[in-house]
Residue frames as a rotation matrix with the C-alpha (Angstrom) as fourth column:
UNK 1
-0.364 -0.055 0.930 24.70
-0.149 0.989 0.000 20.94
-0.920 -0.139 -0.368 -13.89
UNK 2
-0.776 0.006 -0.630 24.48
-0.630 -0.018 0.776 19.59
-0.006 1.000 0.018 -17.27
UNK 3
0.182 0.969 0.168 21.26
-0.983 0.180 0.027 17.86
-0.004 -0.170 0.985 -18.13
UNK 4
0.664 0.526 -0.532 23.39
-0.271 0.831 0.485 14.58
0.697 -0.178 0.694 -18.13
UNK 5
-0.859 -0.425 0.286 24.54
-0.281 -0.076 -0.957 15.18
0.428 -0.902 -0.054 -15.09
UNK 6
-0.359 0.889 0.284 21.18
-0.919 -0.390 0.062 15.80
0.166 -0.239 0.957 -14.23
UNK 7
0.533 0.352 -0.770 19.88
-0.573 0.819 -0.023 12.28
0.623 0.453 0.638 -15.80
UNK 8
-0.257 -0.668 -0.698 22.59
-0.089 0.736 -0.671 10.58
0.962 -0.111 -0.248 -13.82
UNK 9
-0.952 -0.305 0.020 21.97
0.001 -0.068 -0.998 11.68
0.305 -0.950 0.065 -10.64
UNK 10
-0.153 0.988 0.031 18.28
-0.986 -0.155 0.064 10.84
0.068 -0.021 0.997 -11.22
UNK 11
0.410 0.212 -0.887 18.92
-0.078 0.977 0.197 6.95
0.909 -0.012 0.417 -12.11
UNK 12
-0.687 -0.670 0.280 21.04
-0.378 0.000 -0.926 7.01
0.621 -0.742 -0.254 -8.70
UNK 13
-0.458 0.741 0.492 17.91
-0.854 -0.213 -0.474 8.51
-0.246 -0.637 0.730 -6.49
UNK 14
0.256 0.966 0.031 15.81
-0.966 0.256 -0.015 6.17
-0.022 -0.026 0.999 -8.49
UNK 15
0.158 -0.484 -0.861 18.14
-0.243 0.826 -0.509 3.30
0.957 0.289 0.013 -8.12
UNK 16
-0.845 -0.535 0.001 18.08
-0.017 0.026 -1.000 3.68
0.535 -0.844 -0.031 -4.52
UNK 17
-0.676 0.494 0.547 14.76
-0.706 -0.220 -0.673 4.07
-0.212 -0.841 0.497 -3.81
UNK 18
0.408 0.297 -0.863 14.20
-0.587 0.810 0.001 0.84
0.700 0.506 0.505 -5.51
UNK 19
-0.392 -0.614 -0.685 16.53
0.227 0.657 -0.719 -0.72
0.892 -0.437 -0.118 -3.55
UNK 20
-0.928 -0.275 0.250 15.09
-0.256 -0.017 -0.967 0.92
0.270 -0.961 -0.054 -0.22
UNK 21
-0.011 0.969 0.247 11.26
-0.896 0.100 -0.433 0.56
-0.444 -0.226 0.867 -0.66
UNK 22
-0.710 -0.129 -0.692 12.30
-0.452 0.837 0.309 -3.40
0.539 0.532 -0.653 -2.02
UNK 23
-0.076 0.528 -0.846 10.80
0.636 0.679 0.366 -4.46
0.768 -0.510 -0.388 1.51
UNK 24
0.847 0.337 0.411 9.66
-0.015 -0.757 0.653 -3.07
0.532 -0.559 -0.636 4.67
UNK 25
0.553 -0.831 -0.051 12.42
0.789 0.504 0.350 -4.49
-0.266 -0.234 0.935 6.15
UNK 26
0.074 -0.650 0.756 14.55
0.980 -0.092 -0.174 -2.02
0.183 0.755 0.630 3.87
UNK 27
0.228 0.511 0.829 12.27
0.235 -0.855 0.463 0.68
0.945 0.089 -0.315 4.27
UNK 28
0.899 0.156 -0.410 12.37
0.397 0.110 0.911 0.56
0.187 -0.982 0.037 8.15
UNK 29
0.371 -0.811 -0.453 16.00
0.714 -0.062 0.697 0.19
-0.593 -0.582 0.556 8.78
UNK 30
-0.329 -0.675 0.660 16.21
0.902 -0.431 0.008 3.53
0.279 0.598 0.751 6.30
UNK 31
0.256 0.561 0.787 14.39
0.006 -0.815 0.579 5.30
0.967 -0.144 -0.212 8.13
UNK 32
0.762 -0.029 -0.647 15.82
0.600 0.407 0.689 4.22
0.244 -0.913 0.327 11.10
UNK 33
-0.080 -0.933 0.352 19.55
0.997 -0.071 0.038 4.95
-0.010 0.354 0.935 9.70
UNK 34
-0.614 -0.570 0.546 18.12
0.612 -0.781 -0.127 8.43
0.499 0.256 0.828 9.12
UNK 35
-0.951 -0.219 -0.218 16.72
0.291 -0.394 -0.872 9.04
0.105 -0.893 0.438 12.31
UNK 36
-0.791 0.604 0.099 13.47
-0.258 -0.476 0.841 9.29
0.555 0.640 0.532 11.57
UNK 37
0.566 0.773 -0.287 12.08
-0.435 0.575 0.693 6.51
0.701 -0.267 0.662 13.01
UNK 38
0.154 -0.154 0.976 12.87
-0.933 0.301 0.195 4.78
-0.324 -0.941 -0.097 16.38
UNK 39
-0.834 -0.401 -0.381 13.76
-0.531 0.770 0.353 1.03
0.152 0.496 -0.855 16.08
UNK 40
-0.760 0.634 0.140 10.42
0.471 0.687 -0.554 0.18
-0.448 -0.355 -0.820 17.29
UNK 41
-0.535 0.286 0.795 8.88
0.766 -0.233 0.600 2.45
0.357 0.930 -0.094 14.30
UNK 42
0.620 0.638 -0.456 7.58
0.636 -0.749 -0.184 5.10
-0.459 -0.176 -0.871 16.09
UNK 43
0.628 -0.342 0.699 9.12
0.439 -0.585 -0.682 8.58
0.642 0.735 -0.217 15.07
UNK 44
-0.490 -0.712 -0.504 12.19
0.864 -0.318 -0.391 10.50
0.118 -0.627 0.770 17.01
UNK 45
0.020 0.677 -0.735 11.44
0.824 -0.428 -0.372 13.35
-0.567 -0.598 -0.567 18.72
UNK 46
-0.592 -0.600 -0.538 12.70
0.125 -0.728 0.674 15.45
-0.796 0.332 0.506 16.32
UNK 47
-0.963 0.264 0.056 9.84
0.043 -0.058 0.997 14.64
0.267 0.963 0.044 13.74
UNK 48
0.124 0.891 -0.437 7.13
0.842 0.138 0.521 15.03
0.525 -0.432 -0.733 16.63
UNK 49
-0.399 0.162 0.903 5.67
-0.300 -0.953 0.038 18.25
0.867 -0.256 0.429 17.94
UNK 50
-0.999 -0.001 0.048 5.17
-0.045 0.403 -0.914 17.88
-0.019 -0.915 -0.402 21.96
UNK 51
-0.168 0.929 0.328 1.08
-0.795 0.069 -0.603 17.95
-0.583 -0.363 0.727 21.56
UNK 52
0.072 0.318 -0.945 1.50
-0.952 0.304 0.029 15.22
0.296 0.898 0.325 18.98
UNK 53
0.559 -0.205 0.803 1.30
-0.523 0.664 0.534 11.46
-0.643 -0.719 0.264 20.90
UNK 54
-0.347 -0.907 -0.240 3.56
-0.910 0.264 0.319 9.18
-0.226 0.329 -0.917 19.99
UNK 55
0.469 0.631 0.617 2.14
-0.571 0.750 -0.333 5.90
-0.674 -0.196 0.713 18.09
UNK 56
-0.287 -0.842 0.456 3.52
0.075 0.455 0.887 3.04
-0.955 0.289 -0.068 16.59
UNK 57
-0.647 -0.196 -0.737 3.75
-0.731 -0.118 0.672 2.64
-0.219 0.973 -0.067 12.75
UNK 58
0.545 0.499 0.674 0.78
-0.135 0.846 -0.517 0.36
-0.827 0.191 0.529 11.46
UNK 59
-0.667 -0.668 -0.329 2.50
-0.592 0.207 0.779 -1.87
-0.453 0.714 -0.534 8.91
């Protein structure tokens, strides 16, 4: 990868995560989208270890 490759595909990332941390709102439903979080903000099981309780997100 050339370094402006490189440079491009940096303003991208950082063009997007402008755009996803705009609002929580934003934030949420991207973290939702990538499974991370539950719609009711807690985390999927997949990011929680079985001794670990489930709790919601303080916002």
């Amino acid at each position: 990868m050339s370094t402006k490759e490189h440079n491009e595909h940096l303003e991208k990332l950082k063009s997007l995560s402008a755009k996803i941390l705009k609002s929580k709102k934003s934030a949420s439903a991207f973290l939702v989208s990538a499974g991370i979080h539950t719609k009711s903000g807690n985390l999927t099981k997949h990011y929680t270890t079985p001794s670990q309780p489930r709790q919601p997100v303080k916002h």
